[in-house]
C-alpha positions as CSV (number, residue, x, y, z in Angstrom):
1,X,129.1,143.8,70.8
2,X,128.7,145.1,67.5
3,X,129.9,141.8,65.6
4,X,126.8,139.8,68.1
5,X,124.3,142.0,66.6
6,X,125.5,141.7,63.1
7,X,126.2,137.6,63.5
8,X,122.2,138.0,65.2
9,X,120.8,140.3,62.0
10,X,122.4,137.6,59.8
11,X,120.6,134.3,62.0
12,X,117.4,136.6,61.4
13,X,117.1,137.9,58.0
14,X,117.9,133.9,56.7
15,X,115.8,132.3,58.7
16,X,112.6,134.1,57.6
17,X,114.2,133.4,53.6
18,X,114.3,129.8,54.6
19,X,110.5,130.2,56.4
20,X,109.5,132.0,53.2
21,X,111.0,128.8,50.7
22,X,109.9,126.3,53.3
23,X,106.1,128.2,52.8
24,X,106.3,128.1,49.1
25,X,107.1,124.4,48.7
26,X,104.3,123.7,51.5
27,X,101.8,125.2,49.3
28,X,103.1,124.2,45.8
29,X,102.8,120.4,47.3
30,X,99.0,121.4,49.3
31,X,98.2,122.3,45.5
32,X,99.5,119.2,43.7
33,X,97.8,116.5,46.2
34,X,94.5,118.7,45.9
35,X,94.4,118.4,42.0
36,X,95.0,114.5,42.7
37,X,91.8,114.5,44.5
38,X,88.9,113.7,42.7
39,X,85.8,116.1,44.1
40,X,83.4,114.3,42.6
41,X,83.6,110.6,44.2
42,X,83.6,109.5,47.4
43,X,85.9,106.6,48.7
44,X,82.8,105.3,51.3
45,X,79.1,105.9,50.5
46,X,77.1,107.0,53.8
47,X,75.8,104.2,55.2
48,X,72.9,103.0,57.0
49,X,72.8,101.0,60.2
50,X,72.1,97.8,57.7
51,X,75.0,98.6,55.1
52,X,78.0,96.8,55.9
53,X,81.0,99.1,56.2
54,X,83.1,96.3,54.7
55,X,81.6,95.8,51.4
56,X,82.8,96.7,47.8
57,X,82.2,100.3,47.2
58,X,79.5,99.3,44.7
59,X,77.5,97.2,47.3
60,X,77.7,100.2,49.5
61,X,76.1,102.1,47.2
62,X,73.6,99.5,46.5
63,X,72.6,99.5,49.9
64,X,72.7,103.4,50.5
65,X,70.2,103.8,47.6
66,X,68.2,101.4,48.9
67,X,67.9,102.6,52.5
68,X,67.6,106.0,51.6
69,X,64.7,105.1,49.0
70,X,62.9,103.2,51.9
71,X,62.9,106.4,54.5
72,X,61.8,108.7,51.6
73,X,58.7,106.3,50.9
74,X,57.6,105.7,54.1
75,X,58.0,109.5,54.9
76,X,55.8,109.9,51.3
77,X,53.2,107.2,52.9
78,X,53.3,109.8,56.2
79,X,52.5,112.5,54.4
80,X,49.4,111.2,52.5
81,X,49.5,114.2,49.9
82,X,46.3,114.6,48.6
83,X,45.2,116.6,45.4
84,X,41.8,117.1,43.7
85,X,43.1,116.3,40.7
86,X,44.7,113.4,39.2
87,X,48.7,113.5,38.6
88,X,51.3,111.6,37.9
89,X,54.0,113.7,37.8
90,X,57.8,114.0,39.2
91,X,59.5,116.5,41.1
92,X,63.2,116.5,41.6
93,X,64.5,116.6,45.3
94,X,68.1,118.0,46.3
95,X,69.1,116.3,49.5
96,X,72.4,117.3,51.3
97,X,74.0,114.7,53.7
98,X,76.7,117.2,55.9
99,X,80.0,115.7,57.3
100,X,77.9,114.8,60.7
101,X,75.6,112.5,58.2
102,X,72.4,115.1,59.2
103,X,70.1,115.2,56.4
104,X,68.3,118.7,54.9
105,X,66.8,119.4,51.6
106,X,69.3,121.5,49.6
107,X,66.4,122.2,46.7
108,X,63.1,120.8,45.5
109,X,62.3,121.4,41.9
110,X,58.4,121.1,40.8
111,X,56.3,122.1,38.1
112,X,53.2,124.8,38.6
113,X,50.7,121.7,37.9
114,X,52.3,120.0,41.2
115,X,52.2,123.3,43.0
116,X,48.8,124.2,42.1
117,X,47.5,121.0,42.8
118,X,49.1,120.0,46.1
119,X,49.8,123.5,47.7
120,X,52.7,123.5,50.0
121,X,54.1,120.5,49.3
122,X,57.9,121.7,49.3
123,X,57.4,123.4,52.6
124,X,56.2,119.8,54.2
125,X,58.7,118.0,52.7
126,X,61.2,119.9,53.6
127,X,60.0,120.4,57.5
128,X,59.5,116.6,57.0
129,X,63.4,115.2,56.0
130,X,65.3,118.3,57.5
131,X,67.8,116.5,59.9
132,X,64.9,113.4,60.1
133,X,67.5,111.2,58.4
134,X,70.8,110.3,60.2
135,X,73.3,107.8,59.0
136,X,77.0,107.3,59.0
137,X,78.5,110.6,56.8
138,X,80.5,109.8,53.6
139,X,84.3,109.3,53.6
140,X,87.0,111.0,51.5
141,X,90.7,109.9,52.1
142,X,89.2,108.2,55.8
143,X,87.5,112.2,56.5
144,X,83.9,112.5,56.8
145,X,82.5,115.0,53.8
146,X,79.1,116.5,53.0
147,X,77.8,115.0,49.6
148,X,74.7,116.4,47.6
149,X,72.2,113.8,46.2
150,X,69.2,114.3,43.3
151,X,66.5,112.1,43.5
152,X,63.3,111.8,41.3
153,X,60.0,111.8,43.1
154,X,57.2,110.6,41.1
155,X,54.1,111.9,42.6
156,X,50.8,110.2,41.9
157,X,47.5,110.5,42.7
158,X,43.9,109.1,42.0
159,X,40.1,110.7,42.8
């Protein structure tokens, strides 16, 4: 009985070493494939209902700027800001497109002649395009990612 408890000891104490190596290489090859992924690029571009899914990565992009540009300005036209004085001025909006492809405004960045003139403006933008905007997420290695976009606004009004 004595020798089936040692031969069962034995079975035991080298099967956690060989869970332990097995753990190491595991995570040694999780951090090589994550330094071969590049962060900062996407493989697809979100895409509108009108962008075609089959297109060169450029044309996506082509198209997602363009969609996205023509929701911004007809939510701009809904808006009809209004300021007594005249401006022509640009604010910078942060927009964050999640891994559902649900739209919010990450950050808006204006000057105090924008935010004295047109007085919460960020606060109706931002009620305006939060989750307003849906469209097919991006897509890293065939997974749907969140991606972070930074668009001028030029803002420009006449008395």
């Amino acid at each position: 009985m004595r020798r089936f408890w040692t031969f069962l000891m034995c079975i035991f104490l080298t099967s956690c070493q060989y869970f332990l190596f097995n753990q190491e290489r595991t995570d040694k090859l999780v951090e090589e494939k994550m330094g071969e992924i590049d962060m900062n690029s996407v493989e697809q571009y979100p895409l509108f209902a009108d962008c075609d899914e089959t297109a060169e990565k450029i044309e996506q992009e082509r198209c997602f700027q363009e969609q996205l540009l023509q929701q911004l300005n007809q939510t701009f036209e809904d808006l009809k800001i209004q300021s007594e004085i005249d401006l022509s001025d640009t604010l910078w909006l942060d927009l964050k497109i999640n891994e559902y492809g649900y739209t919010s405004v990450a950050h808006i960045f204006q000057n105090t002649k924008i935010e004295t003139s047109i007085p919460g403006l960020k606060e109706k933008i931002t009620r305006r395009l939060n989750d307003s905007i849906k469209i097919e997420p991006a897509l890293k290695r065939g997974i749907p990612v969140g991606i972070k976009v930074r668009l001028p606004i030029v803002i420009e009004t006449t008395n």
